[in-house]
C-alpha positions as CSV (number, residue, x, y, z in Angstrom):
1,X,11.3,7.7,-8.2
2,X,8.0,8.9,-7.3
3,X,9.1,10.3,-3.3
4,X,6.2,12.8,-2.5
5,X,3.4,9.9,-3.8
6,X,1.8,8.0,-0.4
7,X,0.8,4.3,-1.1
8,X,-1.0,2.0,0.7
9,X,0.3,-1.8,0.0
10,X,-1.5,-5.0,0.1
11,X,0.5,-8.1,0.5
12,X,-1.5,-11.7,0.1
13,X,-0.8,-14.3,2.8
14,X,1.8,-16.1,0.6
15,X,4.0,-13.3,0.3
16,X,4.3,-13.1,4.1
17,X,7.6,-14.7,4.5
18,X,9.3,-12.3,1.7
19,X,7.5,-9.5,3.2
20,X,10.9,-7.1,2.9
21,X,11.5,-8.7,-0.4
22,X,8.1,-7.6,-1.5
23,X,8.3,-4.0,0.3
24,X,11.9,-3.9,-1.6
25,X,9.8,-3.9,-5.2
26,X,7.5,-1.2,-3.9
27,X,10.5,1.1,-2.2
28,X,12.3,1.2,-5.4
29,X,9.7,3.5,-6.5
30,X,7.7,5.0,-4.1
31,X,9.7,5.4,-0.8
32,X,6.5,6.5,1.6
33,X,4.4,3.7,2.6
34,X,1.7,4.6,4.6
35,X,0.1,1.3,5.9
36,X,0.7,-2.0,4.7
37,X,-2.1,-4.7,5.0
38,X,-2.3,-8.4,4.9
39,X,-5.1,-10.5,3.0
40,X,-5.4,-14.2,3.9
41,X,-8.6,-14.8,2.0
42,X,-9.2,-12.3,-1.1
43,X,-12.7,-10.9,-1.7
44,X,-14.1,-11.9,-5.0
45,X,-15.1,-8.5,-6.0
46,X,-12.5,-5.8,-4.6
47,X,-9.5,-8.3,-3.7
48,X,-9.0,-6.6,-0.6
49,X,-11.9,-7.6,2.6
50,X,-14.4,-5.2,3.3
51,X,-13.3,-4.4,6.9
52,X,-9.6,-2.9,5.1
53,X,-11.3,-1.4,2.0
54,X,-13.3,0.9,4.8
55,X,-10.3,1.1,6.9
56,X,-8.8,2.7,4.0
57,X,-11.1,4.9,3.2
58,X,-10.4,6.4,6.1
59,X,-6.7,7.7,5.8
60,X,-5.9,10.4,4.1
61,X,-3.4,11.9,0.6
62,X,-3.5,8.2,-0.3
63,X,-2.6,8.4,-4.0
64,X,-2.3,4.6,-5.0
65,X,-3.1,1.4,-3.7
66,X,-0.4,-1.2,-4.8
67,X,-1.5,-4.8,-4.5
68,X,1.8,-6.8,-4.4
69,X,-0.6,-9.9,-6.5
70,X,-2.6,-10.1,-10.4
71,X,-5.7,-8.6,-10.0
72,X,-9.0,-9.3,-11.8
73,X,-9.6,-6.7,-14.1
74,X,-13.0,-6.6,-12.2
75,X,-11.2,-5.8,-9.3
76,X,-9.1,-3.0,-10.3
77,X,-12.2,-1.5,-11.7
78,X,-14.6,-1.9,-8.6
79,X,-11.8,-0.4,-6.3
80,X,-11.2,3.2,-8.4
81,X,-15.3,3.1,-7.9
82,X,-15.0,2.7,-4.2
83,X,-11.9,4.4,-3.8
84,X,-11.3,7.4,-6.7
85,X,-7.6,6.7,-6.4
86,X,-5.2,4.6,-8.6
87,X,-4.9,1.0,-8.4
88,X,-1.8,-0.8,-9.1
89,X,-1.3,-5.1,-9.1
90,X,1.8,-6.6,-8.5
91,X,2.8,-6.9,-12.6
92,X,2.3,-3.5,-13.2
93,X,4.4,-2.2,-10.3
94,X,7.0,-4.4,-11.5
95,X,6.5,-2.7,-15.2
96,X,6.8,0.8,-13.5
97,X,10.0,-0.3,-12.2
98,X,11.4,-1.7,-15.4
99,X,10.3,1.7,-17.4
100,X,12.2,3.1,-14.8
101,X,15.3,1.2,-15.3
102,X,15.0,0.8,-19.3
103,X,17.6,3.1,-21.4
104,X,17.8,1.1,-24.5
105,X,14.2,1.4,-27.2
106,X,14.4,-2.2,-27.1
107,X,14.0,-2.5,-23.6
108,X,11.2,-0.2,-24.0
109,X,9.5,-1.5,-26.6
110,X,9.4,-5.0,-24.4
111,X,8.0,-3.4,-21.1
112,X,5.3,-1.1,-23.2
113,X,4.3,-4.8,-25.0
114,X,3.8,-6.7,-21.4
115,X,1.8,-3.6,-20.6
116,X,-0.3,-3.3,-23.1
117,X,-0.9,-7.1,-22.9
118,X,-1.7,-6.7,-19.3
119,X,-4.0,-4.2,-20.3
120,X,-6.3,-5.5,-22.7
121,X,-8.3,-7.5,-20.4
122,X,-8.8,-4.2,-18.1
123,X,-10.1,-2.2,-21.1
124,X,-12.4,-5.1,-22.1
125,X,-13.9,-5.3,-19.0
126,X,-14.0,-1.1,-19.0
127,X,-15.7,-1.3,-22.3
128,X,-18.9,-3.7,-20.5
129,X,-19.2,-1.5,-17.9
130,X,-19.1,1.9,-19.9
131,X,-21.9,0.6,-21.8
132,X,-24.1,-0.1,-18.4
133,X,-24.0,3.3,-17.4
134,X,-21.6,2.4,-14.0
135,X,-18.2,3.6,-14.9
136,X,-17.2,7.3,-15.1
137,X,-13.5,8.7,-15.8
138,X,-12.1,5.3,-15.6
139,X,-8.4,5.1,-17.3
140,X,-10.0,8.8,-19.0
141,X,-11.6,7.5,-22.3
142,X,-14.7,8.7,-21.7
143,X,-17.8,7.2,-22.7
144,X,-17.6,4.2,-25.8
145,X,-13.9,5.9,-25.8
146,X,-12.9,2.6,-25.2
147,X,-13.9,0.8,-28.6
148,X,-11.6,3.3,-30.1
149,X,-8.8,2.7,-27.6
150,X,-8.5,-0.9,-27.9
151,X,-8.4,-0.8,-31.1
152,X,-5.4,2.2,-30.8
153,X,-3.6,-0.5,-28.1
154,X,-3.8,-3.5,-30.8
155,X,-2.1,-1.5,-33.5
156,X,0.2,-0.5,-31.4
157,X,1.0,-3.7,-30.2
158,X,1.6,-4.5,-33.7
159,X,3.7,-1.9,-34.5
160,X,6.1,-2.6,-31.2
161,X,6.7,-6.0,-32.1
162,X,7.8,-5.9,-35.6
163,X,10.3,-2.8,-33.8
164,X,11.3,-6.2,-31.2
165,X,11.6,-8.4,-34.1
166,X,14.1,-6.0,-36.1
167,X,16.1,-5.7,-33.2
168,X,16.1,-9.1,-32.5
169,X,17.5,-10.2,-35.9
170,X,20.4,-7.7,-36.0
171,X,21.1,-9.3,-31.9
172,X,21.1,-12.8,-34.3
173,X,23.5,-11.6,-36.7
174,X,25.6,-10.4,-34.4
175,X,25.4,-13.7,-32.2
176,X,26.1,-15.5,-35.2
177,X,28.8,-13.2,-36.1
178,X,30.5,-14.3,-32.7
179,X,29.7,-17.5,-32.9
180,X,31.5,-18.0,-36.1
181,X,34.5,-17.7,-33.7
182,X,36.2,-20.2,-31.8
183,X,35.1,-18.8,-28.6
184,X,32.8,-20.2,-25.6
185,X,29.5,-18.4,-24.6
186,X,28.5,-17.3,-21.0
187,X,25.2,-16.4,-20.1
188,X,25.1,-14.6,-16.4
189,X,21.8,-15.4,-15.1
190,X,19.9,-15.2,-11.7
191,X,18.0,-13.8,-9.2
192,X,17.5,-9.7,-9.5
193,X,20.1,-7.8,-6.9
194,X,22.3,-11.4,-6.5
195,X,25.8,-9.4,-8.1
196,X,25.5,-10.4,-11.6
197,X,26.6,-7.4,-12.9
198,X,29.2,-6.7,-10.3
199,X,30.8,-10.3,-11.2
200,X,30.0,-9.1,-14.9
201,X,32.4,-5.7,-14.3
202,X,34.9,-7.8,-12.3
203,X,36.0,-10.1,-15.0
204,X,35.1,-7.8,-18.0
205,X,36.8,-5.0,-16.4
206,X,33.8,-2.8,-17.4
207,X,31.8,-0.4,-15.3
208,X,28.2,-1.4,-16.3
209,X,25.7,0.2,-13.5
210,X,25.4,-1.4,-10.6
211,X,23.0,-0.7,-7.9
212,X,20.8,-2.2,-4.6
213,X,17.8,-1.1,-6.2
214,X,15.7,-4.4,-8.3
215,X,16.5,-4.4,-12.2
216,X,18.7,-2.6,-12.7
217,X,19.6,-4.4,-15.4
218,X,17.4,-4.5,-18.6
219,X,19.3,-5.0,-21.7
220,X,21.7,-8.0,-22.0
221,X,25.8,-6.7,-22.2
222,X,28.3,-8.5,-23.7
223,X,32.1,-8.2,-23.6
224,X,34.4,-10.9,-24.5
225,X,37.8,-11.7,-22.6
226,X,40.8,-14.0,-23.3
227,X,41.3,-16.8,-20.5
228,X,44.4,-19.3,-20.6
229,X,44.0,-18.9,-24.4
230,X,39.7,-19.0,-24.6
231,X,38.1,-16.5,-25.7
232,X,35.1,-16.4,-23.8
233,X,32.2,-14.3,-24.1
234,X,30.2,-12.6,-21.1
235,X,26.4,-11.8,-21.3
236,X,24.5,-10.2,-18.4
237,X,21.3,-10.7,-18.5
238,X,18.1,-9.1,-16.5
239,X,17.6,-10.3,-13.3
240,X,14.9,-12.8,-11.9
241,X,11.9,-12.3,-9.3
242,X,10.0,-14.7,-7.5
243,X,6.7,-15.1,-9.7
244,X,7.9,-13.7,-12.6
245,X,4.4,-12.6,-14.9
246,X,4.1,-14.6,-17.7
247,X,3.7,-11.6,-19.5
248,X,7.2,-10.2,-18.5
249,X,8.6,-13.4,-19.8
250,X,6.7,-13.1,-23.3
251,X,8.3,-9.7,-23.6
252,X,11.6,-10.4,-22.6
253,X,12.0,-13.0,-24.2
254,X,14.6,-11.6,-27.2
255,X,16.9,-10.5,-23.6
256,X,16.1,-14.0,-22.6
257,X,17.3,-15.7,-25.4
258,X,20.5,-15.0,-25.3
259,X,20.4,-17.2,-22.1
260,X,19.1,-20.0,-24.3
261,X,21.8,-19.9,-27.3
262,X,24.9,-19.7,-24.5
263,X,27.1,-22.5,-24.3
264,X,27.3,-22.2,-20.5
265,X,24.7,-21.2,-17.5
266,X,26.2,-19.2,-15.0
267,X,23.6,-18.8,-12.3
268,X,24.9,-15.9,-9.8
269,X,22.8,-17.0,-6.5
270,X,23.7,-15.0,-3.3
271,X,25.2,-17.1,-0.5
272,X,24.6,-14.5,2.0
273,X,20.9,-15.4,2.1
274,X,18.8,-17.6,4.2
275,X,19.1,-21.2,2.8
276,X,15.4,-21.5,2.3
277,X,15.7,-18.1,-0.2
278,X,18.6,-19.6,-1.7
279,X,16.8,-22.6,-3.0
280,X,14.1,-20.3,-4.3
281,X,15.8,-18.4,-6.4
282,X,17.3,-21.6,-7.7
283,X,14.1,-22.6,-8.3
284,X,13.2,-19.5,-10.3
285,X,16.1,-19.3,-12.6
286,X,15.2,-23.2,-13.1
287,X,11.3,-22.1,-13.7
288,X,12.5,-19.1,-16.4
289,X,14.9,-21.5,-18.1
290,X,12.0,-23.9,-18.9
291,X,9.9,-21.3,-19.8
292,X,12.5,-19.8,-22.3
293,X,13.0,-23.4,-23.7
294,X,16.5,-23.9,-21.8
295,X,17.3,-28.1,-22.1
296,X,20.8,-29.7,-21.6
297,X,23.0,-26.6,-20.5
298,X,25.7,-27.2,-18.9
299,X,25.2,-24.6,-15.5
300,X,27.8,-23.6,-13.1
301,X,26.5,-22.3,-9.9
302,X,28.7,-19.0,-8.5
303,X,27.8,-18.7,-5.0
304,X,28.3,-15.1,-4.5
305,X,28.8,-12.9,-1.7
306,X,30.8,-15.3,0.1
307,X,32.8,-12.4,1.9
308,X,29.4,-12.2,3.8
309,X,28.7,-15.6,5.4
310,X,30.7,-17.6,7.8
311,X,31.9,-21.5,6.9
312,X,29.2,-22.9,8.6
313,X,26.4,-21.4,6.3
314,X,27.9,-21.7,3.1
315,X,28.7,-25.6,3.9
316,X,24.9,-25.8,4.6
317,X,24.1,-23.6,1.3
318,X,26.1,-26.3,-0.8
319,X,24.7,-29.4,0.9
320,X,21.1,-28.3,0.5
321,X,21.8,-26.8,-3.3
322,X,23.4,-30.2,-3.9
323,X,20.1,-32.2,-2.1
324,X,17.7,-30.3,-4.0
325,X,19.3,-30.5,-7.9
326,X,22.4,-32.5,-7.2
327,X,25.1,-30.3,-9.1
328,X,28.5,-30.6,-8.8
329,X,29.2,-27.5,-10.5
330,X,29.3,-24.9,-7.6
331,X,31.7,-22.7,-7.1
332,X,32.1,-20.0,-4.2
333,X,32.6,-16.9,-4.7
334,X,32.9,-12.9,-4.0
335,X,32.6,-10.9,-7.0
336,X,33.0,-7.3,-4.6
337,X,36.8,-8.6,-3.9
338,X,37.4,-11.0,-6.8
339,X,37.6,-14.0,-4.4
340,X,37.7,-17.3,-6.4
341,X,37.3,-15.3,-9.7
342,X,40.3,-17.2,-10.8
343,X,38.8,-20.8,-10.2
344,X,35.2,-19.4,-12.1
345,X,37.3,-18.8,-15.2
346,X,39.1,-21.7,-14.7
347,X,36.2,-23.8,-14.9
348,X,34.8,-22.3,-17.9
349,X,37.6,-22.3,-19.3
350,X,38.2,-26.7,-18.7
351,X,34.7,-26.9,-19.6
352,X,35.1,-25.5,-23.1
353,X,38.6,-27.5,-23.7
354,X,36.4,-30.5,-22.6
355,X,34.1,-30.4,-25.1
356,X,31.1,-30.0,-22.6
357,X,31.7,-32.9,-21.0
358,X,31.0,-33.6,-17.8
359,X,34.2,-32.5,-15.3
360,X,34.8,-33.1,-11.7
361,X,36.7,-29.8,-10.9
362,X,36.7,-29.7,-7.0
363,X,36.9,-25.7,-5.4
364,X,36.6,-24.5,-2.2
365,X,36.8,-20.6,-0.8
366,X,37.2,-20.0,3.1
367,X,34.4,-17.6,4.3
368,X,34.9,-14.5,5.6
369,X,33.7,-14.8,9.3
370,X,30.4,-12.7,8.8
């Protein structure tokens, strides 16, 4: 965590509803915000209007400028000339926060590969500028540097993805190796900071790192448990954002698969939320499974944080979940106290001994009055 750096943050119009959500992403790695600034309309050539680009000029010890959207490489480029300070976009904040996060080289190698991709078009556009004479110090290649250190950043990029590619056929032996085994497959899926892992440690009876702070989850764990005579297998898996990059995705995608080659979809969605957030990140996690190639799962819905919310809300959660995909597979619950756990594992469990089939398996948890 970066605690002495001041940033200034720029948050589009469309991001205004999930302002704290946004501010979250920023906090997790530079706690002092000096100003934050709204754009309804971004300028062409700097992102940001004229009238804030001077206003910023203005304060003082700003050390980066985060701009919670993708920026033109253009942009990024015309606001170190303007400004002398570094510029950050939305992707590559989130990429800051995932190097953060990453322990494992695989995780590593996956976040250095988004950056690098995000990065090519930035040095591209480095490179015409450099040669027009109007770009000094930029990124610090120096002058035609930046020939050189594309060509470094495509070699590289080779080199990282056969590492990804080794590591993702030993993570296919071993998922055949368990697969080989009459066992059932559970991926934990869902929206970053919604108690995947907490629900993960609960039934497991790990103590995988938890925390408030986005992705804090990178790698994929996986612990098996016997259930009323099923083994099942658990898989947590890194955490959704609204917008996830494309990019991210692309990297991610040997974490990711291991959602696609589960036999069941657990998507942990927090119940304690505002119903309109709620059917966001159900909209994400559905967005990321397409993406990934996800098609005729069968997906249990584990409304979490239950302890949280009164009746009321969580009846008008599971109306409006059930209006918007019509599932039947929901199932309330509180991973912090291991509330309706049991009935989770249950249904897993009569979904496996079904044969996938499609099961009515009514549940119900009483709120705690929040």
């Amino acid at each position: 965590m970066h605690s002495n750096i001041r940033v200034v943050v720029i948050l589009p119009h469309k991001y205004i509803n999930y302002m704290d959500e946004e501010l979250s992403l920023v906090k997790t790695l530079y706690k002092e915000i000096v100003e934050v600034y709204t754009i309804r309309r971004p300028n062409p050539k700097y992102y940001i209007t004229i009238p804030v680009l001077d206003e910023i000029k203005l304060l003082e010890d700003i050390d980066k400028i985060i701009i919670m959207d993708r920026l033109k490489p253009r942009q990024i480029i015309n606001l170190y000339r303007e400004l002398s300070i570094e510029v950050l976009d939305r992707i590559l904040l989130i990429l800051e926060i995932f190097a953060e996060h990453a322990g494992s080289r695989e995780a590593k190698l996956q976040i250095e590969l988004a950056r690098l991709k995000h990065q090519y078009p930035l040095v591209k556009e480095a490179i015409r500028v450099m040669k027009l004479g109007e770009l000094h110090g930029f990124l610090g290649a120096g002058r035609y540097g930046y020939e050189r250190y594309y060509l470094m950043l495509k070699e590289r990029e080779a080199r990282i993805r056969r590492g990804i590619e080794k590591l993702r056929k030993i993570r296919s032996v071993r998922r055949q190796r368990r697969r080989r085994e009459e066992a059932i497959h559970v991926s934990l899926v869902g929206y970053t900071c919604a108690g995947k892992t907490t629900l993960f440690n609960k039934i497991t009876g790990l103590g995988k790192p938890v925390g408030p702070e986005p992705f804090t989850t990178l790698q994929p764990k996986t612990s098996a448990i016997m259930y009323r005579g099923v083994k099942i297998y658990f898989t947590d898996t890194v955490g959704f954002i609204r917008d996830l990059p494309p990019e991210i995705i692309e990297a991610f995608y040997a974490t990711l698969e291991e959602i696609k080659y589960s036999d069941i979809i657990v998507d942990v969605i927090d119940a304690s939320k505002p119903v309109r957030d709620v059917l966001v990140e159900l909209s994400e996690a559905l967005n990321v499974f397409s993406e990934i190639g996800v098609h005729g799962k069968k997906i249990i819905i584990a409304l979490n944080k239950i302890d949280l919310v009164n009746n009321d809300h969580l009846i008008t959660v599971i109306n409006n979940i059930n209006r918007s995909i019509n599932l039947n597979e929901i199932v309330p619950i509180s991973a912090v106290n291991g509330l309706n756990i049991d009935k989770l594992l249950d249904y897993i469990a009569a979904v496996y001994k079904s044969g996938g089939e499609n099961i009515r398996f009514k549940v119900w948890a009483q709120a705690t009055e929040g």
